[in-house]
Backbone bond lengths (Angstrom), bond angles and torsions (degrees), N, CA, C in turn:
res aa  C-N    CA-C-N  psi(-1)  N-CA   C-N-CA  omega(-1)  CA-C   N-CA-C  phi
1 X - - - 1.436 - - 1.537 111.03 -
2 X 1.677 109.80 -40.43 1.672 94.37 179.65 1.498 118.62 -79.73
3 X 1.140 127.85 -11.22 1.293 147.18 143.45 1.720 121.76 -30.38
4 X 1.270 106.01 -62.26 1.328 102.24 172.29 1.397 115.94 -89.79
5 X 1.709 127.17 -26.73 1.232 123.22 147.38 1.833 123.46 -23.13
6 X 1.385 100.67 -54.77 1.550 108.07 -162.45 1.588 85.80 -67.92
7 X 1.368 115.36 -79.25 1.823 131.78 176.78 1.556 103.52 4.81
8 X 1.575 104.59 -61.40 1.505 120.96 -167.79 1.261 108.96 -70.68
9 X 1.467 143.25 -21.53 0.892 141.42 -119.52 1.685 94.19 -137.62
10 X 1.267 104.47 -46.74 1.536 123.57 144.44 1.661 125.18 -30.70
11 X 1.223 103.55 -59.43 1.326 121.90 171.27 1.263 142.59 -67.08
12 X 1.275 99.83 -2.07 1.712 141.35 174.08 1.550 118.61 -108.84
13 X 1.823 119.42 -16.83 1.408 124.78 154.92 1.117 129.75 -22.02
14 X 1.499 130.48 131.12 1.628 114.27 164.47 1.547 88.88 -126.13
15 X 1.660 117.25 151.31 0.835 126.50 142.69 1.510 120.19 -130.92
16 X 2.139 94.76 167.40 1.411 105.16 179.01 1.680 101.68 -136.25
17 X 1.658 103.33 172.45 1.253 109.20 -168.02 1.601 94.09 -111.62
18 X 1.169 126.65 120.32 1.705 137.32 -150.62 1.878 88.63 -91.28
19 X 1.066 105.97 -174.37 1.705 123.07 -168.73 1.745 102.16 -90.22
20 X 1.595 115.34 -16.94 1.344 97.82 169.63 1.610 104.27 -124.58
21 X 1.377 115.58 76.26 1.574 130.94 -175.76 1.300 117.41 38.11
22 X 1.609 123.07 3.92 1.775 97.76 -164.50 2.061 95.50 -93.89
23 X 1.374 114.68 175.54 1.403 120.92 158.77 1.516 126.35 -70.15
24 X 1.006 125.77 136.40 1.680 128.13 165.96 1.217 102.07 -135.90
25 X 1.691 101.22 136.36 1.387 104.03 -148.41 1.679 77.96 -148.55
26 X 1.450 112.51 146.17 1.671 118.87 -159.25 1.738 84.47 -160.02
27 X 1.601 101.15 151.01 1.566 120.60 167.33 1.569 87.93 -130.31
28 X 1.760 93.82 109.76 1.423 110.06 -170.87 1.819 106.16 -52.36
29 X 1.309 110.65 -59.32 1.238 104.39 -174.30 1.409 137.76 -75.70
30 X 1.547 111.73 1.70 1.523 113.02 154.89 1.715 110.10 -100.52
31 X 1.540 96.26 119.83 1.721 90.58 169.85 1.085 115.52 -70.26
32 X 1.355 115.38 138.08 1.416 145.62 146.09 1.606 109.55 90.34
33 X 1.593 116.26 44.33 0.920 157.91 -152.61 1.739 89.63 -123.67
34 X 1.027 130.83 90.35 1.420 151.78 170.94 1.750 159.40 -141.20
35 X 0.838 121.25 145.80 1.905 99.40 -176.59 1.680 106.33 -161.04
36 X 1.094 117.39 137.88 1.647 116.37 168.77 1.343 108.56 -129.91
37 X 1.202 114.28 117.76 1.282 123.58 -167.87 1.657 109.41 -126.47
38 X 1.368 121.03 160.40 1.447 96.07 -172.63 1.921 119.06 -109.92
39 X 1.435 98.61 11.47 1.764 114.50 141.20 1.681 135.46 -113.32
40 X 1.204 125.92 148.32 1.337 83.75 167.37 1.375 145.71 -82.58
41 X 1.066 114.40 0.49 1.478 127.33 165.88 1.801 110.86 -52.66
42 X 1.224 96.95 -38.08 1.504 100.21 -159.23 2.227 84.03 -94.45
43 X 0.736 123.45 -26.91 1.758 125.40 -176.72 1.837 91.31 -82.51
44 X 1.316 133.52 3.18 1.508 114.29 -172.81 2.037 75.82 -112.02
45 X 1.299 110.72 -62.66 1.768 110.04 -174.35 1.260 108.21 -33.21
46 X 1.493 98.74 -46.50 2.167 89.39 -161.88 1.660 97.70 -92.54
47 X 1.262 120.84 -25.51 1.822 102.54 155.57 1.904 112.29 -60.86
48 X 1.153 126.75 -53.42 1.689 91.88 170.83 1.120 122.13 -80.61
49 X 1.214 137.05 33.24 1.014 118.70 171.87 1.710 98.96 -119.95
50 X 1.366 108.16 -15.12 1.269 109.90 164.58 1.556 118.37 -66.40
51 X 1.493 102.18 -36.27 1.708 112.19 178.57 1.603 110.43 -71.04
52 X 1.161 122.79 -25.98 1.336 108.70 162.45 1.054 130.85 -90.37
53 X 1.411 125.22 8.39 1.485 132.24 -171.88 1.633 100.07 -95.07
54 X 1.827 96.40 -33.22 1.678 105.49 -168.62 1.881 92.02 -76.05
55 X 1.486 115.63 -47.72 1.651 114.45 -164.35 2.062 96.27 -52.50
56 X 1.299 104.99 -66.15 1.466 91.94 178.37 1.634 129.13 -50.87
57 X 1.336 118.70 -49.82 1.389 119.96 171.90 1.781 109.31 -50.52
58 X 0.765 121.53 -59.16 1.515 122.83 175.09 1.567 124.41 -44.54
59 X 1.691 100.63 -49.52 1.515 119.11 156.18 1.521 121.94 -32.95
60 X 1.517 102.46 -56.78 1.350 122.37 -174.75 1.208 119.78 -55.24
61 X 1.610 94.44 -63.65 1.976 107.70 172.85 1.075 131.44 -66.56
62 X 2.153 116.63 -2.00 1.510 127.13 -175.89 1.271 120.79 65.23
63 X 1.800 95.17 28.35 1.954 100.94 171.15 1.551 110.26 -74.06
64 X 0.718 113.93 169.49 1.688 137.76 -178.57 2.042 102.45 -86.53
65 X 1.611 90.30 94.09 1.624 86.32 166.94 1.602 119.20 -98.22
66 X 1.645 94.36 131.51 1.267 112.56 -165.82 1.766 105.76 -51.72
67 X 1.303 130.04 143.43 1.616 132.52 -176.76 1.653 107.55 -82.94
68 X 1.299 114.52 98.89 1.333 122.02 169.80 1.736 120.32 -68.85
69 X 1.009 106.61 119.55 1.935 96.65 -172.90 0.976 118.26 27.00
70 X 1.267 111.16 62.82 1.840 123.07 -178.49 1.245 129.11 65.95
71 X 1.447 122.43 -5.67 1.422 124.16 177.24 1.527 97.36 -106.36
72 X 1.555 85.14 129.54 1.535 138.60 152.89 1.199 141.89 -52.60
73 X 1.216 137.77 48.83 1.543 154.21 179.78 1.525 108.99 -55.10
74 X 1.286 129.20 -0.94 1.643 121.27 -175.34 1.295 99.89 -100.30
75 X 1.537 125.24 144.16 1.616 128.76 162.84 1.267 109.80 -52.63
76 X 1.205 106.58 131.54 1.697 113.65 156.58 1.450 121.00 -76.30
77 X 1.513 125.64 137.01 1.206 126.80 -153.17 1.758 89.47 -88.55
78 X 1.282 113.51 -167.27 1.254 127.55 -177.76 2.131 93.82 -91.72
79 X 1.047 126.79 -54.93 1.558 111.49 155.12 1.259 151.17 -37.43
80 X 1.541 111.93 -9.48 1.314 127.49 -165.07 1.441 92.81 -118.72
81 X 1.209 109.35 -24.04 1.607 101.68 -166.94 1.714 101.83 -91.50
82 X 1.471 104.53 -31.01 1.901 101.86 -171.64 1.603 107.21 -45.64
């Protein structure tokens, strides 16, 4: 599931080419979900790898991960599941 989470999440990237040539590359709907790199090959790596640094940190602290094409990255409580 976090696999195709990330995939999807990927697939939702935008990038641009900034005023001093490098890439910045953002997944609009997770904040602070970012990378500037100065190819884009290297601005798509350090955006997922930024997106998994944010999916676990968020995990950790019991933030609210946003639902990418229907998948669900938040624990289910013991109420949701009865």
């Amino acid at each position: 599931m976090l696999s195709e989470y990330i995939e999807a999440a990927m697939g939702q990237a935008e990038y641009s080419i900034l005023e001093d040539n490098t890439f910045y590359g953002t997944i609009p709907r997770l904040k602070g979900v970012w990378a500037n790199e100065a190819t884009l090959s290297q601005c798509q790596h350090e955006l997922q790898n930024a997106l998994e640094g944010w999916i676990l940190l968020g995990l950790h602290l019991h933030h609210s991960i946003p639902l990418i094409n229907g998948i669900d990255l938040n624990p289910q409580t013991h109420s949701e599941v009865a």
